[in-house]
C-alpha positions as CSV (number, residue, x, y, z in Angstrom):
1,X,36.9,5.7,-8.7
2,X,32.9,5.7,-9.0
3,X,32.4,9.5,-7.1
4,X,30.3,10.0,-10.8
5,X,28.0,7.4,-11.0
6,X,24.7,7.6,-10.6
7,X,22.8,4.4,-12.2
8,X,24.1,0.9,-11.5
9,X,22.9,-1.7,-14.3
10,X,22.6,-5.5,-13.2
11,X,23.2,-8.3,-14.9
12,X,20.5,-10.9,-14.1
13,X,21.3,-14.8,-14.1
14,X,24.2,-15.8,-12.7
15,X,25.3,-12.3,-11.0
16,X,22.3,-11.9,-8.5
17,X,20.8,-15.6,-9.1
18,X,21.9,-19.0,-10.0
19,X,21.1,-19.6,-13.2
20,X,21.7,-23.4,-14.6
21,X,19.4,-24.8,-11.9
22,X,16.4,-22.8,-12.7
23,X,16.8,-23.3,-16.4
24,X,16.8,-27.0,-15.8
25,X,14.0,-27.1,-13.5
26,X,12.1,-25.3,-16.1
27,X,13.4,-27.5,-18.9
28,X,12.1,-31.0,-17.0
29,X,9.0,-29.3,-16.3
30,X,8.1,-28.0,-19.6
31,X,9.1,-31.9,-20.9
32,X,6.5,-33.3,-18.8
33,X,3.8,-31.2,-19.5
34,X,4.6,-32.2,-23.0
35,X,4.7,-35.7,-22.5
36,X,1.3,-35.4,-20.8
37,X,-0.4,-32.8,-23.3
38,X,1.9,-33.6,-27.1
39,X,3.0,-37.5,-25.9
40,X,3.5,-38.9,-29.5
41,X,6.3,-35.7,-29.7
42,X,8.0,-36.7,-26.8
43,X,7.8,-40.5,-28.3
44,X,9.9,-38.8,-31.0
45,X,12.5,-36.5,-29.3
46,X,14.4,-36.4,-26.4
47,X,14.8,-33.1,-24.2
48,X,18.3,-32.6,-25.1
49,X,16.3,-33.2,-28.9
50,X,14.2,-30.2,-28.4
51,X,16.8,-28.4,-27.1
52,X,19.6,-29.0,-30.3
53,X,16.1,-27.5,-32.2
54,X,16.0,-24.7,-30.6
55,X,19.5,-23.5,-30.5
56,X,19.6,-24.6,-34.4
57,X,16.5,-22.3,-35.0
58,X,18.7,-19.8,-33.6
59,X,21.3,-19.9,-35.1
60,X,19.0,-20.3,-39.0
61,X,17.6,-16.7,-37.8
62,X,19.6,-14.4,-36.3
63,X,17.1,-11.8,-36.5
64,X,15.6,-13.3,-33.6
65,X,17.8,-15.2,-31.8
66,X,18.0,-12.5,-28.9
67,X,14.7,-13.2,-28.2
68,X,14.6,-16.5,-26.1
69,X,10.8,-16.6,-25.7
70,X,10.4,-16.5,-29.4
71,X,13.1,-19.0,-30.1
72,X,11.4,-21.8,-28.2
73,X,7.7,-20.8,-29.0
74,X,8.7,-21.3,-33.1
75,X,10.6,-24.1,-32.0
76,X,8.0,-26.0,-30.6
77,X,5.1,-24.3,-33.2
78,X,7.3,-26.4,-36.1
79,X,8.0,-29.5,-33.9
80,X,4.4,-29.9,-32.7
81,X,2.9,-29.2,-35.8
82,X,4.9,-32.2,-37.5
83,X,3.1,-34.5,-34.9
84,X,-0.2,-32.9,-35.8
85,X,-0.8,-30.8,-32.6
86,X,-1.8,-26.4,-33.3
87,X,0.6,-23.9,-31.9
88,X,-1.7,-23.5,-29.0
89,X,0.0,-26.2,-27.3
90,X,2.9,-24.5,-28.6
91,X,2.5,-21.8,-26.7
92,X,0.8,-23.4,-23.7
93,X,4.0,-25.3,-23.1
94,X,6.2,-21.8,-23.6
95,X,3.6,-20.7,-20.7
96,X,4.3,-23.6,-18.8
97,X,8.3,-22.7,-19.0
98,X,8.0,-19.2,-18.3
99,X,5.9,-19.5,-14.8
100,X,8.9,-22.2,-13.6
101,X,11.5,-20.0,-15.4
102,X,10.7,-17.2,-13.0
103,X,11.1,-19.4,-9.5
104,X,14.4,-17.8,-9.6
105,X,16.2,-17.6,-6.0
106,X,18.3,-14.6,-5.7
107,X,22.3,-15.5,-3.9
108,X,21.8,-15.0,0.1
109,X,23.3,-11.1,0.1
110,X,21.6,-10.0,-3.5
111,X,17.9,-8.7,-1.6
112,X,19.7,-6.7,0.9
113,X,22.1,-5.5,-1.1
114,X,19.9,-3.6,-3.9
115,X,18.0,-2.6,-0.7
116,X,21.2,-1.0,0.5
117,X,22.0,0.7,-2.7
118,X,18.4,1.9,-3.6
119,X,18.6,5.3,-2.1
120,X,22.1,6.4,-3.5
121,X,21.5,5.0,-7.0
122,X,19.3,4.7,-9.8
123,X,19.3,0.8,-10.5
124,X,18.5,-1.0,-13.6
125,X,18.5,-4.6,-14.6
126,X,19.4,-5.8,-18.0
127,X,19.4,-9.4,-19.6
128,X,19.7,-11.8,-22.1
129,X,17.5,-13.6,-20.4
130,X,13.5,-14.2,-20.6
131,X,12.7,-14.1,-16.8
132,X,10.4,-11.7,-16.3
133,X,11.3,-9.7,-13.1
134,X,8.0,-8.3,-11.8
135,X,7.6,-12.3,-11.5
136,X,10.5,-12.7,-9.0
137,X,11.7,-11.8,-5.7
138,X,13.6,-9.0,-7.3
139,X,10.5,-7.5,-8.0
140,X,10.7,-4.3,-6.4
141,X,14.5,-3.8,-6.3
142,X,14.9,-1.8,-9.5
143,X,13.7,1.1,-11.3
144,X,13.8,-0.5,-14.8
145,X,14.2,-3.4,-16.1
146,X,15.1,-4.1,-19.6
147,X,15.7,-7.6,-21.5
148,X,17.2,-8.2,-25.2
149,X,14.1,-8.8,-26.5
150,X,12.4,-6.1,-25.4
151,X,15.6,-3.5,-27.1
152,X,16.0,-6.0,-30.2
153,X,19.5,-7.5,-29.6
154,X,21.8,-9.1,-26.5
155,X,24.9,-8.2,-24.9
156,X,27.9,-8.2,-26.1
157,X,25.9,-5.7,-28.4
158,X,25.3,-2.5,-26.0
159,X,22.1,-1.4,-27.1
160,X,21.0,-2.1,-23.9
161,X,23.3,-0.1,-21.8
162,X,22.0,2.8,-24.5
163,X,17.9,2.1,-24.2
164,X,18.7,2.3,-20.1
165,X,20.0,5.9,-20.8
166,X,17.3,6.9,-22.4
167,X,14.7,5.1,-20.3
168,X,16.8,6.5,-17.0
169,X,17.4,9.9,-18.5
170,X,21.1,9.3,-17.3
171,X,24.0,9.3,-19.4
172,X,26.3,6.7,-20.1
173,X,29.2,8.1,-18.3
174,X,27.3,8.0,-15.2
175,X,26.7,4.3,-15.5
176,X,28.4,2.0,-13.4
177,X,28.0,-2.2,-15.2
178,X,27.8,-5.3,-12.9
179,X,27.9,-8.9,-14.2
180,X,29.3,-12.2,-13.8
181,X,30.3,-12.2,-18.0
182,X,33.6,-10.9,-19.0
183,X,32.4,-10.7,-22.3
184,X,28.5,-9.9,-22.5
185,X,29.3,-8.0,-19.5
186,X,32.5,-6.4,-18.6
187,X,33.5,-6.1,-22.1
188,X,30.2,-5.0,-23.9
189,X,30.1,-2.4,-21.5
190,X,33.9,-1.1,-21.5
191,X,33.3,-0.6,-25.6
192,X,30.8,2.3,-24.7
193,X,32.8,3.6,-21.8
194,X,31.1,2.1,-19.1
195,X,32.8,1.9,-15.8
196,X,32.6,-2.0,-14.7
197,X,32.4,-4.6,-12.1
198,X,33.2,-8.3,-12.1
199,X,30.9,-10.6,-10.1
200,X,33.2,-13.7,-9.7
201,X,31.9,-15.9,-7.5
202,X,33.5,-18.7,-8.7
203,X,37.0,-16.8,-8.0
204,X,38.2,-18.0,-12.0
205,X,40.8,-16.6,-13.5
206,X,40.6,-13.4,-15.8
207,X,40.9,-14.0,-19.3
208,X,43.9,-12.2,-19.9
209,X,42.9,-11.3,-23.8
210,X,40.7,-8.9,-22.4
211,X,41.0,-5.5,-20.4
212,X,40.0,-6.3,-16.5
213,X,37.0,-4.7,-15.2
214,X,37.5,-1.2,-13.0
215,X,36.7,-3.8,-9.8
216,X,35.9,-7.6,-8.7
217,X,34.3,-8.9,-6.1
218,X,33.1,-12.1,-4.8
219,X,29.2,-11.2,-4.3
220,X,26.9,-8.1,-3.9
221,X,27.6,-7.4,-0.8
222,X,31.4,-6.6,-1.2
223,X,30.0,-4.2,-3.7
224,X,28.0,-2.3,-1.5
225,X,30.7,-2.3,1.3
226,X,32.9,-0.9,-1.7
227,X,30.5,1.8,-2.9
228,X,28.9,2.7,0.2
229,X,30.1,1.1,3.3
C-alpha cells in the first residue's frame, strides 16, 4: 500500500507526546510567575480568565489565530497593560510558557521508532502547536520541522503538507500523513491526496462521517513494524 512513499510527516502533540499535561504544566507555571511579577492581574482574573481571553482574541482575529505564540503574547500585552504593567512582562511571561511548553515527553516507542524509520524515509514534523522542537527530545529525529505559524495557517488547511513539499523537494504523492486527529489530520491530508495513518491510542471509535485513514494503529511502533518490519 505505501511501496511509493518516500517522506513521512508527523503530527506532534498527542501522536508522539502527550499533550494536555504539558500544556497544563505550562499554564500553572506561567500563572505563578504572573502572580509573582503582574500580582494585581492575577488579583483580577483567574487562569481559566486568561485563558477565555485568549481563545476570545482568537477567535476576534482570525488572521492570527494559527499562531499560538502570538495569540497569548497580545492577550497578555492588552490584559497587562489594563493593570498598568508594559508588554515586556507580556512577553516575559510568553518566555516563561514556552521554556515549560517544550518539557514535552515523547510516548515510550516514539524515540526508537523515528530512529528506526530515519534511513528509509525523509521525516518531517508538522503542528498546530508552538513547541519548538529543536527544544525537545525529538530534536534530532526529523529533517524539517514546520508549525502553522511558521506557513501562516493550521491544519485542517493543508498548506502545511504543501510548504513540506517544497521544503523536502518531494511531492505530495510520495507523502505518507500520521496523526492522532481525524480531522486536522487524516482528513486535511486525504483532501490533497495524501496517503494516511491513524494514531489511536485511545482505541475510539472512527467517526463514521468521514473516510478512514489508509491504516490505524495503536502507537509508533506498530507503524514501523508495518512499514518496515
Amino acid at each position: 500500500m505505501f511501496k511509493s512513499i518516500r517522506l513521512i510527516s508527523f503530527d506532534l502533540d498527542d501522536t508522539l507526546w502527550p499533550c494536555h499535561p504539558v500544556i497544563r504544566a505550562a499554564e500553572a507555571e506561567c500563572y505563578a510567575w504572573l502572580a509573582r511579577e503582574a500580582p494585581r492581574l492575577t488579583e483580577r482574573r483567574t487562569a481559566d480568565e486568561l485563558r477565555e481571553h485568549r481563545l476570545a482574541l482568537a477567535r476576534r482575529h482570525a488572521e492570527i489565530a494559527h499562531d499560538l505564540t502570538v495569540v497569548r503574547l497580545r492577550s497578555l500585552v492588552e490584559l497587562l497593560a489594563a493593570e498598568g504593567y508594559p508588554a515586556s512582562v507580556a512577553e516575559a511571561a510568553c518566555d516563561v510558557f514556552r521554556i515549560a511548553r517544550n518539557r514535552v515527553r515523547p510516548y515510550a516507542e516514539v524515540i526508537s521508532g523515528l530512529d528506526r524509520l530515519r534511513p528509509h524515509y525523509r521525516l518531517v514534523s508538522v503542528t498546530n502547536g508552538n513547541s519548538q522542537i529543536t527544544e525537545t527530545p525529538l530534536r534530532a529525529s526529523f529533517h524539517h520541522s514546520l508549525t502553522a505559524a511558521e506557513v501562516g495557517a493550521a491544519k485542517p488547511d493543508p498548506a502545511i503538507f504543501h510548504a513540506a513539499s517544497a521544503r523536502s523537494g518531494i511531492p505530495l504523492d510520495a507523502f505518507l500523513h500520521v496523526g492522532d486527529d481525524p480531522v486536522r489530520d487524516v482528513a486535511a491530508a486525504q483532501t490533497i491526496g495524501l496517503k494516511t495513518v491513524w494514531v489511536n491510542r485511545r482505541r475510539a471509535a472512527w467517526p463514521t462521517d468521514l473516510i478512514p485513514a489508509d491504516l490505524e494503529v495503536s502507537d509508533i511502533a506498530e507503524l514501523v513494524d508495518y512499514l518496515i518490519g
